[in-house]
N, C-alpha and C positions, 0 to 999 in steps of 0.2 A: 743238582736238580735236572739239570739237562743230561742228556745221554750223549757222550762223543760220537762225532762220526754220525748222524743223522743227515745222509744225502738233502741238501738241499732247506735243510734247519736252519734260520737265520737269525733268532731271536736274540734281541741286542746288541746287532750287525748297526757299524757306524753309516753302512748305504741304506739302511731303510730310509723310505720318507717318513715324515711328521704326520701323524693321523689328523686329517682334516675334522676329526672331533674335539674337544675341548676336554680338558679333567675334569673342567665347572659342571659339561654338558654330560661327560659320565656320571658324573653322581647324580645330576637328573635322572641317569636313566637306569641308575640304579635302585635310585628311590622310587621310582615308578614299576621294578619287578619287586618292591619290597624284599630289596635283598640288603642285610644289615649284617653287622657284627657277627651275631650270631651266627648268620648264615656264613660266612666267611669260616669261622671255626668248625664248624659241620662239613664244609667241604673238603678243609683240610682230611677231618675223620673218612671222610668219602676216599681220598688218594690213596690213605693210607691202608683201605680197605680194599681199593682195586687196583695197584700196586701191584702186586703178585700176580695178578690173574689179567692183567690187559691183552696177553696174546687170547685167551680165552673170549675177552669182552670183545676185541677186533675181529674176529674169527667167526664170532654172532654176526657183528654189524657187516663182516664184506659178505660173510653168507647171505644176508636179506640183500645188501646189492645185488649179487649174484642170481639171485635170484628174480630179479626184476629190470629183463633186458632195459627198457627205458632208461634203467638208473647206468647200467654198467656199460652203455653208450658211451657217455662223457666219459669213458676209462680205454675207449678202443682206438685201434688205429680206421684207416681210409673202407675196409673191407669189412669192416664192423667185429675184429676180433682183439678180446681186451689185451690189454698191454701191460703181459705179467711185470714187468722191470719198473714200469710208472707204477704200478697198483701194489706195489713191494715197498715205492722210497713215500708214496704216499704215506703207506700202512705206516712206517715206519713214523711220520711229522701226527700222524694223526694217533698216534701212542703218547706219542710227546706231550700233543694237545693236552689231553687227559692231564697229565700230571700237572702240568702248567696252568693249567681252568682251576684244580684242587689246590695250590700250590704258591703259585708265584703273587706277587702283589700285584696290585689291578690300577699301578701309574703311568708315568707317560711311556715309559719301554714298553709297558706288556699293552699300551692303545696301540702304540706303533707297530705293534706287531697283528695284532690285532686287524691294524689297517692293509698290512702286507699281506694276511690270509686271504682279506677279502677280496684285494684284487689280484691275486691268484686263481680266483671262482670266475672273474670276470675276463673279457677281450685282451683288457690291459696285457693280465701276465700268464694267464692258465696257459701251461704247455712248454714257458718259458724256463720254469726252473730246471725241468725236469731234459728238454731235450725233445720232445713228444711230438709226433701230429696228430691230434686228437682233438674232438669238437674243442673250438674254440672257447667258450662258457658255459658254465652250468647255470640254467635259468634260477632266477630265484625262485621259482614257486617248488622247487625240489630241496634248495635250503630251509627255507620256511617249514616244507612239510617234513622232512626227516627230523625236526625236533621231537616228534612223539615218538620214532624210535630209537632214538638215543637216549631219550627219559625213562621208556617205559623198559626196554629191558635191560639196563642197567639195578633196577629195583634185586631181583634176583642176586644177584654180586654183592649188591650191598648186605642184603638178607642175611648170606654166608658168611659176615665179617665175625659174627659173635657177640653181635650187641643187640641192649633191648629194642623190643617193636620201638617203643618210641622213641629212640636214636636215630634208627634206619630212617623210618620217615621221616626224622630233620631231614639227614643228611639226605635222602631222595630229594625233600623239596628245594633243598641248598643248590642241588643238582640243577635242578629243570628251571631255578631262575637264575645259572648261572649260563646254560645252554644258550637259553633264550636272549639272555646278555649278551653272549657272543654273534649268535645268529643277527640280532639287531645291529650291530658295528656290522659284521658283514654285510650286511644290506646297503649299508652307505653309498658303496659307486653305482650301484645298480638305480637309483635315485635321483631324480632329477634335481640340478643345482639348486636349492632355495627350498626343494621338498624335504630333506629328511630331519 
């Protein structure tokens, strides 16, 4: 499932920390994207659809970065120019991601991992994996709002897997409450103690 050699992929690394969320508290908040079983199966069908074509689907999504200095900021060095080398080992974790979201079981490794991403967006660690000087953190209100374009044009990818309409749109929806799943965990350190 994982791909060797992912510069800076740590998932299931003995030094992550313990995600400061609960598995009890995950299924809360699972049950609250109404994401079920079924949904779970659907997203499998999703991986196995976008799979093949991830350089494709990455190629979209750093295109829209690129396209929105604000966004491809947090990707630059002191002089404001991006940092092909970071925005290469990212591409590369954020291919992963994909498969992993479709894919892996949603226990305490994949919260712990989970937790590792998020503070990677944050003070804590952004910058650190990688070697970088680059802003510091990426504000939440840019994780928050890139959920609609990680949803919305993923739909097309899924479209071209070969399955009926009403396949695609599980798996689309399986998609956007799994997004939204992760974007919630990552929100956690940006969060005041006792708030999340």
């Amino acid at each position: 499932m994982a791909e060797a050699g992912i510069p800076g992929y740590a998932y299931g690394a003995r030094e992550l920390a313990r995600s400061p969320v609960s598995l009890e508290e995950l299924d809360l908040l699972r049950q609250t994207v109404l994401f079920t079983e079924e949904d779970e199966r659907y997203l499998r069908m999703a991986g196995d659809v976008l799979e093949g074509r991830l350089d494709e689907v990455l190629d979209l999504w750093y295109g829209f970065v690129a396209d929105h200095p604000h966004l491809v900021y947090y990707f630059s060095d002191r002089e404001g120019r991006p940092i092909g080398e970071y925005l290469e080992r990212v591409r590369g974790r954020f291919k992963q991601w994909v498969l992993d979201m479709c894919r892996r079981p949603y226990d305490q490794e994949w919260l712990d991992y989970q937790h590792e991403i998020a503070l990677r967006h944050t003070r804590e660690k952004k910058n650190r994996t990688d070697g970088v000087e680059a802003p510091e953190e990426i504000p939440l209100r840019y994780m928050i709002s890139f959920i609609y374009p990680i949803t919305a044009t993923v739909r097309r990818f899924l479209e071209d897997g070969g399955h009926p309409e009403e396949e695609v749109e599980k798996m689309h929806q399986a998609w956007f409450k799994a997004v939204v799943l992760h974007v919630t965990l990552w929100s956690r350190p940006y969060a005041r103690e006792g708030s999340f």
